[in-house]
C-alpha positions as CSV (number, residue, x, y, z in Angstrom):
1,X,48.9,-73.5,19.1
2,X,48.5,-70.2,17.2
3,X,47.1,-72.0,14.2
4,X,44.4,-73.2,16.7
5,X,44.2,-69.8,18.6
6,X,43.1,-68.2,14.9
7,X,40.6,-70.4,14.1
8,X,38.7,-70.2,17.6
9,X,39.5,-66.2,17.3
10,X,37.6,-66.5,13.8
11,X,34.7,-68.2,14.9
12,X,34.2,-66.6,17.9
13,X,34.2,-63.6,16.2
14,X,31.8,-64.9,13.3
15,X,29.4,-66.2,15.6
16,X,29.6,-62.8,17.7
17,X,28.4,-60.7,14.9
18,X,25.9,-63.5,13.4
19,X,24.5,-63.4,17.1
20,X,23.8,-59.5,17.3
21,X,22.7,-59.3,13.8
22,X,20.0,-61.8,14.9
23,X,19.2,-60.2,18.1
24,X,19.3,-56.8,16.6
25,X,16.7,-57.9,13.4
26,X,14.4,-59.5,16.4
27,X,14.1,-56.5,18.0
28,X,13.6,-54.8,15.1
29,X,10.5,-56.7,14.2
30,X,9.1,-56.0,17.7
31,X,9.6,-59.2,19.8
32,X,11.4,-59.3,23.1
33,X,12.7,-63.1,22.6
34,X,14.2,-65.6,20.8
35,X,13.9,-69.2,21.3
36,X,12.6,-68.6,24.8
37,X,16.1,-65.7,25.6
38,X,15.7,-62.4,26.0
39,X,17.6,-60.2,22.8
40,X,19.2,-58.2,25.1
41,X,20.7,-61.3,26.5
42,X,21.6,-62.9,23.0
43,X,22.9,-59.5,21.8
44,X,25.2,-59.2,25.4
45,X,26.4,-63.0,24.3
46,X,26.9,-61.8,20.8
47,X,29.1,-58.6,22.1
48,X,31.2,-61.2,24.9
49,X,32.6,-63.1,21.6
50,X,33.5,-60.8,19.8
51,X,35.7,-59.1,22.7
52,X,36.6,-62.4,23.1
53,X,37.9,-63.1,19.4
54,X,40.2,-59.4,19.5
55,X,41.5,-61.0,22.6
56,X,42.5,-63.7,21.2
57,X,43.9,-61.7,17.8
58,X,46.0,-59.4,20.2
59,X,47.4,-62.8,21.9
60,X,48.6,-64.0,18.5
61,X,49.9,-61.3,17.2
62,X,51.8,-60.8,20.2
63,X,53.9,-63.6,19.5
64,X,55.3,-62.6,16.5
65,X,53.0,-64.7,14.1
């Protein structure tokens, strides 16, 4: 279960930074969307993964892994 508790924890936290970097470079070259979401919204989703990979770090390492 820990096995599978680092993997999710490594993709969430992949796909949290791939999804502010996107959000953040969007914003940068002046648009307010992408694919038909707001940035803020997609950078908010990005941030929500990545809290939600350390949580899931903490829980593993809490166990003595």
């Amino acid at each position: 279960m820990n096995q599978l508790m680092r993997m999710a924890g490594r993709a969430a936290g992949i796909l949290g930074v791939l999804l502010c970097l996107v959000a953040g470079l969007v914003r940068l070259s002046g648009s307010y969307y992408v694919v038909g979401l707001e940035a803020t919204t997609v950078f908010l989703v990005g941030t929500g993964l990545m809290v939600f990979a350390c949580m899931l770090r903490l829980e593993t390492m809490g166990d003595g892994a």
